[in-house]
mmCIF entry with sequence, helices, sheets and N, C-alpha, C, O atoms, coordinates in Angstrom:
data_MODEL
# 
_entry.id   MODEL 
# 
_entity.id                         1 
_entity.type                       polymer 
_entity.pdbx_number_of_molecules   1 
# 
_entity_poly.entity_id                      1 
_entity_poly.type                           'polypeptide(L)' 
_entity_poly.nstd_linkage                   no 
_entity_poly.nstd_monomer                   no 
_entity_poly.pdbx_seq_one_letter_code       
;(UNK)(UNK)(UNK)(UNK)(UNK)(UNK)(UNK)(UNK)(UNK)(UNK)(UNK)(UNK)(UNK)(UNK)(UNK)(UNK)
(UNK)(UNK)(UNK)(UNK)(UNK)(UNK)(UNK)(UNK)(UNK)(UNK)(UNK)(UNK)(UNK)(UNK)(UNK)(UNK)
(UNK)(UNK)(UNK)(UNK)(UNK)(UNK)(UNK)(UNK)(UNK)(UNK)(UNK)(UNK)(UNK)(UNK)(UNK)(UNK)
;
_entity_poly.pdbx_seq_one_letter_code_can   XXXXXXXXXXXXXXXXXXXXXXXXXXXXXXXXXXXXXXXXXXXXXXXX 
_entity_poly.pdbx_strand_id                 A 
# 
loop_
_entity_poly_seq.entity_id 
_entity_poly_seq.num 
_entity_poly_seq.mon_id 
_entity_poly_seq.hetero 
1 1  UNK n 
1 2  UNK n 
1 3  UNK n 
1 4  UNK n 
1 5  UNK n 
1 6  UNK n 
1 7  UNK n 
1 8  UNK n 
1 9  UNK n 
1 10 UNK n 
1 11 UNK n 
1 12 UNK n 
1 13 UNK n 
1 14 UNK n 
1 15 UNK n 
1 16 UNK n 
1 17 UNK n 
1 18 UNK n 
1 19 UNK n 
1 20 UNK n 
1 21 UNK n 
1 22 UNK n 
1 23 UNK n 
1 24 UNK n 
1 25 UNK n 
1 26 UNK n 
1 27 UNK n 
1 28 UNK n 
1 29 UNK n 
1 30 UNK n 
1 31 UNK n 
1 32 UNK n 
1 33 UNK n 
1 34 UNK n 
1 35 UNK n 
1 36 UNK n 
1 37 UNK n 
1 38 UNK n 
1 39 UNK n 
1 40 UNK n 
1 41 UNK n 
1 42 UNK n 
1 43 UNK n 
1 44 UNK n 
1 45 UNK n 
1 46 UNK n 
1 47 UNK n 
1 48 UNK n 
# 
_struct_asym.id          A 
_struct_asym.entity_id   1 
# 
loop_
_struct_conf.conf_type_id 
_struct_conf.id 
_struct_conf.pdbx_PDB_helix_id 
_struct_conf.beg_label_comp_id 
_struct_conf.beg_label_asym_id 
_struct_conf.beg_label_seq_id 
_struct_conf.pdbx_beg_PDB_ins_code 
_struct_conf.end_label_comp_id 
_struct_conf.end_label_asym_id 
_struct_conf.end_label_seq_id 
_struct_conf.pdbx_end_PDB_ins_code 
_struct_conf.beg_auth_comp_id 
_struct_conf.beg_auth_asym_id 
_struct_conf.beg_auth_seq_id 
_struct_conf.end_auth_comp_id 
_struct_conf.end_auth_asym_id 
_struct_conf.end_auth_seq_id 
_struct_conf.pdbx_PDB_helix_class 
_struct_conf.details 
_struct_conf.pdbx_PDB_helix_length 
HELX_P HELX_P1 AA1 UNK A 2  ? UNK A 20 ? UNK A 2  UNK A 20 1 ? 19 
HELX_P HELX_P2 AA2 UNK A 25 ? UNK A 47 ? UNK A 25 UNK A 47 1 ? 23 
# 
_struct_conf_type.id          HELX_P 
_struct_conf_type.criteria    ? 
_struct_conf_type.reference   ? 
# 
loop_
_atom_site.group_PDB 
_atom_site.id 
_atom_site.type_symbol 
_atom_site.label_atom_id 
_atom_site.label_alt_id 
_atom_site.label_comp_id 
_atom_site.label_asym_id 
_atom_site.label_entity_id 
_atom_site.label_seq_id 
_atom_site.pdbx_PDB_ins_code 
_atom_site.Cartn_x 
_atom_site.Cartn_y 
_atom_site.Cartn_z 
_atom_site.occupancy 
_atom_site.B_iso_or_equiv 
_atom_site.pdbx_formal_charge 
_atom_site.auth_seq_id 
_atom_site.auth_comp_id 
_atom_site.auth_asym_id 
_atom_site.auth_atom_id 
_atom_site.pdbx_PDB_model_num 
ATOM 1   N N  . UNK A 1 1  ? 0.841  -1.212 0.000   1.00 0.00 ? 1  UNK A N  1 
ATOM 2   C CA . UNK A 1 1  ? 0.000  0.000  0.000   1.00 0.00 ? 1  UNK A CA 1 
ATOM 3   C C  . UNK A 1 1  ? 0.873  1.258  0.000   1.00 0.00 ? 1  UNK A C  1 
ATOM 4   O O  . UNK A 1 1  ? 0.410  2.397  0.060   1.00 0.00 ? 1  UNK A O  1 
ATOM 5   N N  . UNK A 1 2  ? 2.303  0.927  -0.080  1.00 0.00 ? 2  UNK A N  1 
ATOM 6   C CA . UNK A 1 2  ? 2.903  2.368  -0.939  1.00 0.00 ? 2  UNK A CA 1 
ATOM 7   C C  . UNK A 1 2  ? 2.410  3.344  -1.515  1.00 0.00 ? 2  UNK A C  1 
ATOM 8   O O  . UNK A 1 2  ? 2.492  4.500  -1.098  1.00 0.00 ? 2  UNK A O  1 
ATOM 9   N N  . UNK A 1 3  ? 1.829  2.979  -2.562  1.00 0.00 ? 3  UNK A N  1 
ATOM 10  C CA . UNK A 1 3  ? 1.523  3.481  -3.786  1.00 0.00 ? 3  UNK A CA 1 
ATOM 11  C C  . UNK A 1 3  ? 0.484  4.617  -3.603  1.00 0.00 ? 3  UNK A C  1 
ATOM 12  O O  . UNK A 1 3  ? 0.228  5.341  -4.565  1.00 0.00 ? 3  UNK A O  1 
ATOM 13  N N  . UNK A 1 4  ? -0.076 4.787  -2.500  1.00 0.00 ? 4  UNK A N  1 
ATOM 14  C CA . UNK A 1 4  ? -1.223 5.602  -1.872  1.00 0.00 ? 4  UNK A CA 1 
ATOM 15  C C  . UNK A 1 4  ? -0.268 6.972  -1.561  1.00 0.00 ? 4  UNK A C  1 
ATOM 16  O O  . UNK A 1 4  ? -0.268 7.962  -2.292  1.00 0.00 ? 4  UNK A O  1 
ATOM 17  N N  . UNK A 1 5  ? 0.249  6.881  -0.778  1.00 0.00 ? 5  UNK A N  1 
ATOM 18  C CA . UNK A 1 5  ? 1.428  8.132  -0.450  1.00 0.00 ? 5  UNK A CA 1 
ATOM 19  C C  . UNK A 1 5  ? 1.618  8.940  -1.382  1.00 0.00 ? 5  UNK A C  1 
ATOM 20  O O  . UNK A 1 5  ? 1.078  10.044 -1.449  1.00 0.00 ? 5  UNK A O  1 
ATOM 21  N N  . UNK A 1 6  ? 2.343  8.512  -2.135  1.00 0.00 ? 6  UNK A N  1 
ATOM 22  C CA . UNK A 1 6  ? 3.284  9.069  -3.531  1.00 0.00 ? 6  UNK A CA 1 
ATOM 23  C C  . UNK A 1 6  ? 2.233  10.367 -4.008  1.00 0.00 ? 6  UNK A C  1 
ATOM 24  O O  . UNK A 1 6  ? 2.211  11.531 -3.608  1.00 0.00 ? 6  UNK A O  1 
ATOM 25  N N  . UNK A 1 7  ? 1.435  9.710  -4.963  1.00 0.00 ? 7  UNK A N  1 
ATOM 26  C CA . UNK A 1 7  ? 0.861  11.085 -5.362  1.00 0.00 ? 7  UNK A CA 1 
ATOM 27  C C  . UNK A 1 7  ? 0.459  11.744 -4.704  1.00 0.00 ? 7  UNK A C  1 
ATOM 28  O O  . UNK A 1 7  ? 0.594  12.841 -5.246  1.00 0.00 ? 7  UNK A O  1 
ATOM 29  N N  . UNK A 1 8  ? -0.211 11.925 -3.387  1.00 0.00 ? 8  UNK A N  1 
ATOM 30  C CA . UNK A 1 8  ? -1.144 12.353 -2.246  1.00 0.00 ? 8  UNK A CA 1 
ATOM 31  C C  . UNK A 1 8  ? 0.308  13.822 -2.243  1.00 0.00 ? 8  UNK A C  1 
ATOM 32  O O  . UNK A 1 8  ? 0.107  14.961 -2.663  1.00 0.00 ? 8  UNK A O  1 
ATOM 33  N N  . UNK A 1 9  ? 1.450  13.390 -1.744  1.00 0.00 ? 9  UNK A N  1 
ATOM 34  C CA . UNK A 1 9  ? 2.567  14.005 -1.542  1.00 0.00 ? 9  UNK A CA 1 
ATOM 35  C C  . UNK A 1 9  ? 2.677  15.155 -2.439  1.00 0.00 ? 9  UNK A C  1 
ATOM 36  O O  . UNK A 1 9  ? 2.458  16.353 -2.263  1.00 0.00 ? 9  UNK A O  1 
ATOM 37  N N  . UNK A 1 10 ? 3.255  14.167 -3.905  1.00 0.00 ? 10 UNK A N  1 
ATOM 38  C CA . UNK A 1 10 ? 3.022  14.870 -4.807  1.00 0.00 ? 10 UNK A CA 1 
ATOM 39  C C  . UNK A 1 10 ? 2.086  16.134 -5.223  1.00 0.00 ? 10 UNK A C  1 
ATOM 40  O O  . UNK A 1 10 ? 2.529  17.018 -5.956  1.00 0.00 ? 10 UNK A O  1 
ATOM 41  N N  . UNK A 1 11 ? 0.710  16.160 -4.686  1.00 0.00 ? 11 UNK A N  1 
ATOM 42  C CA . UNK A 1 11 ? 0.130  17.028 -5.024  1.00 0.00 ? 11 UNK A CA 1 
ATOM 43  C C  . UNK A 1 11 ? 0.282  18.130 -4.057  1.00 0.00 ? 11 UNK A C  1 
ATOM 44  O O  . UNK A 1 11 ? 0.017  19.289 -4.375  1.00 0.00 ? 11 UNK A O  1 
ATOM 45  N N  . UNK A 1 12 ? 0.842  17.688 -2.493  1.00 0.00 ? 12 UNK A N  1 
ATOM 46  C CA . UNK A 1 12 ? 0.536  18.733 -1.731  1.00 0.00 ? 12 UNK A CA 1 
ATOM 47  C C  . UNK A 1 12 ? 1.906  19.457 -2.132  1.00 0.00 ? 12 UNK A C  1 
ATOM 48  O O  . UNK A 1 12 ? 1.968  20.686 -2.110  1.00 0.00 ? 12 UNK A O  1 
ATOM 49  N N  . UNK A 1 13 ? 2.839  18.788 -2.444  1.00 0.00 ? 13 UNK A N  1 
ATOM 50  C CA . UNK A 1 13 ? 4.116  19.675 -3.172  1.00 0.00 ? 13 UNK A CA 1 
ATOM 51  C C  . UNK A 1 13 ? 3.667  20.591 -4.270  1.00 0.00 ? 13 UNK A C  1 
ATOM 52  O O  . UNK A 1 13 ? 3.898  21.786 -4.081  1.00 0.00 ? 13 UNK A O  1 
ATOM 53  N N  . UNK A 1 14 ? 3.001  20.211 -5.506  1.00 0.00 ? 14 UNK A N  1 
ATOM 54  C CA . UNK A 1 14 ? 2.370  21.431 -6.323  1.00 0.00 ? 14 UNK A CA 1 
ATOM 55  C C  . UNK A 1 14 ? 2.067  22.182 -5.712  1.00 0.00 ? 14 UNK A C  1 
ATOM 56  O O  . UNK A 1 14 ? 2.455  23.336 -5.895  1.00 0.00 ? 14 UNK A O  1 
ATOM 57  N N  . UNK A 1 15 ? 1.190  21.821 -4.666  1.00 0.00 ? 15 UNK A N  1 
ATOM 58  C CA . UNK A 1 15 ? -0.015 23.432 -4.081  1.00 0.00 ? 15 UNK A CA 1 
ATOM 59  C C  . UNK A 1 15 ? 1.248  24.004 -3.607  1.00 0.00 ? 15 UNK A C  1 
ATOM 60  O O  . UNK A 1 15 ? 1.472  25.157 -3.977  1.00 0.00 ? 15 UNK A O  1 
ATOM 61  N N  . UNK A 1 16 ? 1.935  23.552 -3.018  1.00 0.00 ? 16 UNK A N  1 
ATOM 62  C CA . UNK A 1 16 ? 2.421  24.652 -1.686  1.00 0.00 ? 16 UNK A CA 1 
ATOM 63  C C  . UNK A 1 16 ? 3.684  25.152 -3.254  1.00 0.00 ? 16 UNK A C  1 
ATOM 64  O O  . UNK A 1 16 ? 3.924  26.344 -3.064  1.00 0.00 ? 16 UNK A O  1 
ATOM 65  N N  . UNK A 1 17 ? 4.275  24.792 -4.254  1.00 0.00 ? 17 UNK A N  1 
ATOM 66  C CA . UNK A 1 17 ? 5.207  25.175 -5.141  1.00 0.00 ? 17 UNK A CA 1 
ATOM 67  C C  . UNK A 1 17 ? 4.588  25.962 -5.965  1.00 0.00 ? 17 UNK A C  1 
ATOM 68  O O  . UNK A 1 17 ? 5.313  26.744 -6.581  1.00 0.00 ? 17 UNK A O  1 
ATOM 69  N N  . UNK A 1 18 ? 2.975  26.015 -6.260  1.00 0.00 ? 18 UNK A N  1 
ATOM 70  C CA . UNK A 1 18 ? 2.297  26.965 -6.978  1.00 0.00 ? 18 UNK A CA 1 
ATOM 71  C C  . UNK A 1 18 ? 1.683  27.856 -6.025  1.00 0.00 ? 18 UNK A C  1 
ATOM 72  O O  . UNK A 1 18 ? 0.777  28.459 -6.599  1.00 0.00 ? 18 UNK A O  1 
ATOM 73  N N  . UNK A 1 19 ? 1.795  28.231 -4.699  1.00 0.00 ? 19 UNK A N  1 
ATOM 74  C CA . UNK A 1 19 ? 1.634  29.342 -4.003  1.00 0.00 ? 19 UNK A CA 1 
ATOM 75  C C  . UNK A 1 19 ? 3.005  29.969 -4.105  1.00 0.00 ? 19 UNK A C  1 
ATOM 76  O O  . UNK A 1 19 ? 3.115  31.179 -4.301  1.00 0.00 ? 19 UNK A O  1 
ATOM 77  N N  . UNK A 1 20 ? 4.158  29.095 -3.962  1.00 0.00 ? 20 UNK A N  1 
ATOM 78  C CA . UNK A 1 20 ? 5.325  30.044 -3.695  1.00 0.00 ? 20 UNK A CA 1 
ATOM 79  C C  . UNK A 1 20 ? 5.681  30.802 -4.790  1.00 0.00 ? 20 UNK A C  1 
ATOM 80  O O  . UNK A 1 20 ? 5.783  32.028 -4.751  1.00 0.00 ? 20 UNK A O  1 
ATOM 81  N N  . UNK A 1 21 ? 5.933  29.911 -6.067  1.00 0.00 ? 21 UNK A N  1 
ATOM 82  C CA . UNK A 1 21 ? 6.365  30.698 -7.157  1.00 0.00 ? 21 UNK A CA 1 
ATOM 83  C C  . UNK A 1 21 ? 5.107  30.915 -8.202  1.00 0.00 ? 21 UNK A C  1 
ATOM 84  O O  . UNK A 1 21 ? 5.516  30.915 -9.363  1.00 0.00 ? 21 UNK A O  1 
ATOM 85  N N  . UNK A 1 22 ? 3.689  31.100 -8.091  1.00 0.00 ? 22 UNK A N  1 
ATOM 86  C CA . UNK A 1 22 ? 3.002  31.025 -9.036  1.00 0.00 ? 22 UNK A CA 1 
ATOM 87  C C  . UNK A 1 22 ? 2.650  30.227 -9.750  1.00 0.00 ? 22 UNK A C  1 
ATOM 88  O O  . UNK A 1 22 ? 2.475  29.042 -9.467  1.00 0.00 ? 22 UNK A O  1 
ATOM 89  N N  . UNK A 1 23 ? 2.442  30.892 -11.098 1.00 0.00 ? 23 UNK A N  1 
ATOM 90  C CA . UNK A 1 23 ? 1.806  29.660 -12.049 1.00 0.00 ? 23 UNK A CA 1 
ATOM 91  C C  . UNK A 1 23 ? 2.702  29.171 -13.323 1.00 0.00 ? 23 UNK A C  1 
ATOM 92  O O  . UNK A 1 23 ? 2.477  28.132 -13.944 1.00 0.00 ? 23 UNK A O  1 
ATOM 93  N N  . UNK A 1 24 ? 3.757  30.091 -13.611 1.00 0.00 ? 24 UNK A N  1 
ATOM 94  C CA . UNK A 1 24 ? 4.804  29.672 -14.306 1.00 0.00 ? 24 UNK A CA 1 
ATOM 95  C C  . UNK A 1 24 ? 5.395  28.248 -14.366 1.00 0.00 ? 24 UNK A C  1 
ATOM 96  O O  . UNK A 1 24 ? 5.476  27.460 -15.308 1.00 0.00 ? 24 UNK A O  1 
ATOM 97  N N  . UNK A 1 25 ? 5.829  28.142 -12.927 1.00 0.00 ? 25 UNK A N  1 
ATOM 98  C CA . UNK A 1 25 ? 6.599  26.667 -12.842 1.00 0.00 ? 25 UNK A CA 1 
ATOM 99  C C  . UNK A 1 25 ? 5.485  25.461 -12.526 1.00 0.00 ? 25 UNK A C  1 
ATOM 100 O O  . UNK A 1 25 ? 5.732  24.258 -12.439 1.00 0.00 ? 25 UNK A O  1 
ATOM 101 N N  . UNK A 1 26 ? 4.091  26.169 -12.367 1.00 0.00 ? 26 UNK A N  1 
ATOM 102 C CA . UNK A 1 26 ? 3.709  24.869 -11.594 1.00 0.00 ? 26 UNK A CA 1 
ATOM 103 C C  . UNK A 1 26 ? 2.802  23.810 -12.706 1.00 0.00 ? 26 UNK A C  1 
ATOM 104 O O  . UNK A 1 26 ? 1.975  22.938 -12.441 1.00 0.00 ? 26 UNK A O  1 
ATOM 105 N N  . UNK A 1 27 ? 3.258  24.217 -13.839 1.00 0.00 ? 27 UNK A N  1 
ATOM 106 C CA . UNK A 1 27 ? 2.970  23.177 -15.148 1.00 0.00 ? 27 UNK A CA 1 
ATOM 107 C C  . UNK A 1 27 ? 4.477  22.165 -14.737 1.00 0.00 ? 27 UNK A C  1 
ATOM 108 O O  . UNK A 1 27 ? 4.431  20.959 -14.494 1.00 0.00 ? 27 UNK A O  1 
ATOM 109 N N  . UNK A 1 28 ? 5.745  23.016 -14.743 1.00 0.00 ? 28 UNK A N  1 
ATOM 110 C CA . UNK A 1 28 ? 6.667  22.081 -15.410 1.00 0.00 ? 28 UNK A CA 1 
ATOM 111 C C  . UNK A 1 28 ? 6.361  20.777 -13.542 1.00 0.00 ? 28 UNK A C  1 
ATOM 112 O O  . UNK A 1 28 ? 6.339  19.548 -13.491 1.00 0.00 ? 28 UNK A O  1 
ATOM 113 N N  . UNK A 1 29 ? 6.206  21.724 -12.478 1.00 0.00 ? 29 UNK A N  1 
ATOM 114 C CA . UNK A 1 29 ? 6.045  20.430 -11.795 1.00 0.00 ? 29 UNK A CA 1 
ATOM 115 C C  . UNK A 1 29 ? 5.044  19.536 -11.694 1.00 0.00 ? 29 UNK A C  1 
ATOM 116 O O  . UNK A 1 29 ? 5.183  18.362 -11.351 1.00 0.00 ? 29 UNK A O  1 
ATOM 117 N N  . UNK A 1 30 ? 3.727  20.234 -12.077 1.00 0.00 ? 30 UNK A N  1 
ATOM 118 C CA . UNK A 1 30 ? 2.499  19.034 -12.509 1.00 0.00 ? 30 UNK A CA 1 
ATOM 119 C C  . UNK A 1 30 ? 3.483  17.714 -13.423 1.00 0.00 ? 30 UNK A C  1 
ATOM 120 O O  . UNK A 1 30 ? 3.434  16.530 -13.090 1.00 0.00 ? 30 UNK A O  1 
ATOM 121 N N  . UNK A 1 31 ? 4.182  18.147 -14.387 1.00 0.00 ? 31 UNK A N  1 
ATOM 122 C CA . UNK A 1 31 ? 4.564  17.223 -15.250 1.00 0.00 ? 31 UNK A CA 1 
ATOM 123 C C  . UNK A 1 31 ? 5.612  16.196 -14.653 1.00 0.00 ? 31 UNK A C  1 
ATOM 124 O O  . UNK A 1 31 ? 5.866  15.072 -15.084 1.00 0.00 ? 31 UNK A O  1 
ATOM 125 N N  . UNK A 1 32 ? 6.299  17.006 -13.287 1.00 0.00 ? 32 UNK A N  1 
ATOM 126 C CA . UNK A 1 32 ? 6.803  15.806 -12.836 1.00 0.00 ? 32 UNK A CA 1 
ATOM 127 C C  . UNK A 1 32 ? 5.863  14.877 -11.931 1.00 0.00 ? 32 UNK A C  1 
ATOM 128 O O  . UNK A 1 32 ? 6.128  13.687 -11.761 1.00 0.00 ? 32 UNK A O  1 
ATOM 129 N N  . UNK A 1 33 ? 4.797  15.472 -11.387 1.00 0.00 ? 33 UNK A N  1 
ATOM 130 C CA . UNK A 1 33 ? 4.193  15.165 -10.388 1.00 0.00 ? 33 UNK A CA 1 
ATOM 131 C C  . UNK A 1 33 ? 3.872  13.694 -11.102 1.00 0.00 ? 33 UNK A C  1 
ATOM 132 O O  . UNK A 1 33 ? 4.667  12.791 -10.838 1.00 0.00 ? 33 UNK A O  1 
ATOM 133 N N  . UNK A 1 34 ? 3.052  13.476 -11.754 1.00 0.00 ? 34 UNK A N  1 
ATOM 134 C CA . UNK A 1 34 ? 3.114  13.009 -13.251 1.00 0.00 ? 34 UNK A CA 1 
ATOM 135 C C  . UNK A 1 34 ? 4.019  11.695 -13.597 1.00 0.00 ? 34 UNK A C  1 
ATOM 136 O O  . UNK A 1 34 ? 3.561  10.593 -13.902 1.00 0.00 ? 34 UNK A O  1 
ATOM 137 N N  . UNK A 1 35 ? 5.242  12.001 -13.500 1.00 0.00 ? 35 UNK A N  1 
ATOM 138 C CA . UNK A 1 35 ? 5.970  11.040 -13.933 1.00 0.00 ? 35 UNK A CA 1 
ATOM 139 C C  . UNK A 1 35 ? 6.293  10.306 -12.368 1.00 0.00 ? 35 UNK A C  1 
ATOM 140 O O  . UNK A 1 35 ? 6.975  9.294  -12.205 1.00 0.00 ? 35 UNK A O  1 
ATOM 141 N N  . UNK A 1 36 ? 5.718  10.981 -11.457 1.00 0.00 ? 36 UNK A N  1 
ATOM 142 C CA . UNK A 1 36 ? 6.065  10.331 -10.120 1.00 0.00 ? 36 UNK A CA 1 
ATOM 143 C C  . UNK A 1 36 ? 5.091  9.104  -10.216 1.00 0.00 ? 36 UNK A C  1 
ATOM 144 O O  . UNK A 1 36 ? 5.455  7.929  -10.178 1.00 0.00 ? 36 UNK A O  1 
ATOM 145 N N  . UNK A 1 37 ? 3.663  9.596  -10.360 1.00 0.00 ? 37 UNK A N  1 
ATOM 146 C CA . UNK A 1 37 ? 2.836  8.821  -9.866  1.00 0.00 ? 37 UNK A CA 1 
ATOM 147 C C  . UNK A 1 37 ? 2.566  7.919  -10.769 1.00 0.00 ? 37 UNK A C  1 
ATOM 148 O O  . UNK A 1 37 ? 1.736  7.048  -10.509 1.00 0.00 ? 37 UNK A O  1 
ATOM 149 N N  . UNK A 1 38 ? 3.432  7.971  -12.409 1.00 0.00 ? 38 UNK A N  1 
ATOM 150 C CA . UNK A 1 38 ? 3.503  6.862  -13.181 1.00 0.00 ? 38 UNK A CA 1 
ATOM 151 C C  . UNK A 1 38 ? 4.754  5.670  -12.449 1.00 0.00 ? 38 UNK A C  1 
ATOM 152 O O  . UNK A 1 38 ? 4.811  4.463  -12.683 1.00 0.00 ? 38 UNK A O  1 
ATOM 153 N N  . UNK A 1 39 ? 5.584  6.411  -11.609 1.00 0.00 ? 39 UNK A N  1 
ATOM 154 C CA . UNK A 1 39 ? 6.719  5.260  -11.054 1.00 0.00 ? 39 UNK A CA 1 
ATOM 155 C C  . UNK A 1 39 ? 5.978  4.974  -9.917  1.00 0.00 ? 39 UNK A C  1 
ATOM 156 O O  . UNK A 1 39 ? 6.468  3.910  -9.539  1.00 0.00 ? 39 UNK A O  1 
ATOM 157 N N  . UNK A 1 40 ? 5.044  5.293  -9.095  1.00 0.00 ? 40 UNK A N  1 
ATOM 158 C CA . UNK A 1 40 ? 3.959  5.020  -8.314  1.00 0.00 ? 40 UNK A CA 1 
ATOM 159 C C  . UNK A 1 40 ? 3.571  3.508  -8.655  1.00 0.00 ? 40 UNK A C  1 
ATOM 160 O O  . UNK A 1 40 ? 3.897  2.418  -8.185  1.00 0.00 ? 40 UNK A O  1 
ATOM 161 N N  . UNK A 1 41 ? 2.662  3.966  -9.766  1.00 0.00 ? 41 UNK A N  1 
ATOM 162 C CA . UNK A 1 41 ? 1.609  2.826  -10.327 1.00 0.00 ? 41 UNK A CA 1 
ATOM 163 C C  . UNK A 1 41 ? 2.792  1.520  -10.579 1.00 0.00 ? 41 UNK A C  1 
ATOM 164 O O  . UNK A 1 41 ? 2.531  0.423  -10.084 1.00 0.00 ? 41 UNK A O  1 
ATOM 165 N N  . UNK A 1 42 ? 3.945  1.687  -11.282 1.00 0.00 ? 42 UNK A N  1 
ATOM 166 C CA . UNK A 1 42 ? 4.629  0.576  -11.876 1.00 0.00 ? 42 UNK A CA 1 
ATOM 167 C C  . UNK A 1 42 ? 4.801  0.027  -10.559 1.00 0.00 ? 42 UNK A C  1 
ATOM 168 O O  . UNK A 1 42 ? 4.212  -0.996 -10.212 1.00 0.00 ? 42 UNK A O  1 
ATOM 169 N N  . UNK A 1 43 ? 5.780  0.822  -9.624  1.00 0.00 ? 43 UNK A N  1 
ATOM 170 C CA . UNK A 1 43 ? 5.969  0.100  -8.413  1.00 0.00 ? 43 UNK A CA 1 
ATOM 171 C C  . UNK A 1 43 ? 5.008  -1.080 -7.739  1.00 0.00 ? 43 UNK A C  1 
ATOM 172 O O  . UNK A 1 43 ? 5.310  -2.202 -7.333  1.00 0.00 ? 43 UNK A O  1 
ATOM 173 N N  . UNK A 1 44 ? 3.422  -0.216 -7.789  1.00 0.00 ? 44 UNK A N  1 
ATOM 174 C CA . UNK A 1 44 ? 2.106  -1.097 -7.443  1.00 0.00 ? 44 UNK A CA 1 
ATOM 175 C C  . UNK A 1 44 ? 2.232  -2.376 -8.056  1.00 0.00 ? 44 UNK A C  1 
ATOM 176 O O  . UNK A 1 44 ? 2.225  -3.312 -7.256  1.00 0.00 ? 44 UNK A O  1 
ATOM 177 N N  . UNK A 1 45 ? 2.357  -2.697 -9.387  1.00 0.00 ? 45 UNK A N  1 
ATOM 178 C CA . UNK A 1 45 ? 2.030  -3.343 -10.217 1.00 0.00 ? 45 UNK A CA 1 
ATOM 179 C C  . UNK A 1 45 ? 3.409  -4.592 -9.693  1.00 0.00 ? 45 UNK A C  1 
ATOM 180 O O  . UNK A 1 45 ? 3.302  -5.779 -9.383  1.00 0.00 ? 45 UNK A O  1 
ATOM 181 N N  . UNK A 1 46 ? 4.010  -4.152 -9.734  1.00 0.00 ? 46 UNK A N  1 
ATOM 182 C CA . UNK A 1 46 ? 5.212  -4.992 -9.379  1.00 0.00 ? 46 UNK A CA 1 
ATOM 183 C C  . UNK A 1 46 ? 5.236  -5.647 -8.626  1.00 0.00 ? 46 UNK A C  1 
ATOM 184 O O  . UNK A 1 46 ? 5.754  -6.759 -8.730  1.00 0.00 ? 46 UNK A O  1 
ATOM 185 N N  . UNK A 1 47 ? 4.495  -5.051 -7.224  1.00 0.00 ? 47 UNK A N  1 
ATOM 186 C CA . UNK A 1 47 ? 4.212  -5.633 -6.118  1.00 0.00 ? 47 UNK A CA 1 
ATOM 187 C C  . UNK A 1 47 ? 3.405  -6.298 -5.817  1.00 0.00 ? 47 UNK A C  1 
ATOM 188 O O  . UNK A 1 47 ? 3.343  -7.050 -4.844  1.00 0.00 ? 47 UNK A O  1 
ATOM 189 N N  . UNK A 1 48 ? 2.448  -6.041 -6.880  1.00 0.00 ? 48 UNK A N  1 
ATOM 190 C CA . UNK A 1 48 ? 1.415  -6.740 -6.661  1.00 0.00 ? 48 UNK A CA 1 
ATOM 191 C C  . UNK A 1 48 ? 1.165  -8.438 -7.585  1.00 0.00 ? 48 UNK A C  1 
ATOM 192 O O  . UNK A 1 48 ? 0.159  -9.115 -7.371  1.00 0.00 ? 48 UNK A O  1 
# 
């Protein structure tokens, strides 16, 4: 049950990275957010 964390994290990192610096950067980190919660899911899958 890893796999629950990860993005949850992930998103509260956007909010609080798109209050600090706006809205400029907080595409390029959606897009990592993104590639997190795709190494999320694989991890799941693996484990499971």
């Amino acid at each position: 049950m890893t796999a629950g964390p990860w993005p949850a994290s992930a998103e509260t990192a956007l909010r609080a990275g798109s209050r600090k610096r706006g809205g400029s950067r907080s595409f390029q980190l959606s897009d990592g957010a993104g590639q997190l919660s795709d190494g999320a899911g694989q991890l799941g899958k693996s484990a499971g």
